[in-house]
N, C-alpha and C positions, 0 to 999 in steps of 0.2 A: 465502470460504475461502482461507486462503493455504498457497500451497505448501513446501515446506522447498528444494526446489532453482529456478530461472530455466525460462520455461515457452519458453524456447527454447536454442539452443546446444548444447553438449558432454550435459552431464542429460538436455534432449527425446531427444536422440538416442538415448542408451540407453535410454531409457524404452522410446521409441517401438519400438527394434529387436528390446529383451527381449519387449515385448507380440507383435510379429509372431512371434519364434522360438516361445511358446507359441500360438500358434494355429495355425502348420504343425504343431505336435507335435501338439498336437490333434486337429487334421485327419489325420495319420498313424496314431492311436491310433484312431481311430474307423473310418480307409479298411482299417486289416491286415488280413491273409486271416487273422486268428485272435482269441483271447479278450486282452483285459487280462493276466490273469494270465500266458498262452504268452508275450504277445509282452515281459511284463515278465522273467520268465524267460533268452529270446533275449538281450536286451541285458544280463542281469546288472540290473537293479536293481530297489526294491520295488515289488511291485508296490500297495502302495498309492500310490505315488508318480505310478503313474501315472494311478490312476483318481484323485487328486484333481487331476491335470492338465487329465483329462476333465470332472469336473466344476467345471471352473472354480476350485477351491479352492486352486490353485496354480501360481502360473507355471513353466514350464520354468526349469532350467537348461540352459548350453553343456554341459557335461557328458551329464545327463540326454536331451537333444537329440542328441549324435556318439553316445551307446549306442544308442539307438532305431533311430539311420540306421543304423548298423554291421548290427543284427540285421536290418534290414528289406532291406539290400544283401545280406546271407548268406541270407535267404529268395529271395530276384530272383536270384541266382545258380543255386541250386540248382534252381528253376523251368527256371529257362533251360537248363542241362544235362538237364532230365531231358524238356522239349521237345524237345530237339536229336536225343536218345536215342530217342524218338519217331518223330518224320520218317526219320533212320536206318534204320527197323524198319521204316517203311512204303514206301520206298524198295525196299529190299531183300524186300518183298513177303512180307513174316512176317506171317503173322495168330495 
């Protein structure tokens, strides 16, 4: 089988770098403390786009990939505040 790009150099590299960026996303789509649809939602885009990421029927984009981390850093924010808000309360001996 031959390839259309050199199976080393500038090409592999993308290649290579694009397959790893969909499988962190993947691995992010599957680790979120929520559904496919919420977290497609969160970041703005479809969410079919993301379950065919999940199912392997689609590589990430850059794009598709800084939405996901945006939503999934505003989800770890908000965690972290509302733990902070917690300790706080327990601190101060509030039940």
């Amino acid at each position: 089988m031959s390839f259309p790009f050199p199976s080393s150099g500038w090409w592999h590299s993308f290649y290579a770098m694009t397959d790893t960026l969909t499988e962190v996303v993947r691995r992010a789509i599957n680790r979120a403390p929520c559904s496919v649809a919420k977290l497609a939602q969160a970041a703005g885009v479809p969410q079919s786009t993301l379950a065919r990421i999940q199912a392997s029927e689609r590589k990430a984009t850059r794009a598709v990939a800084r939405a996901v981390a945006r939503a999934l850093d505003a989800w770890s924010a908000d965690c972290a505040r509302l733990a902070h808000s917690i300790r706080q309360a327990q601190r101060r001996g509030h039940q």
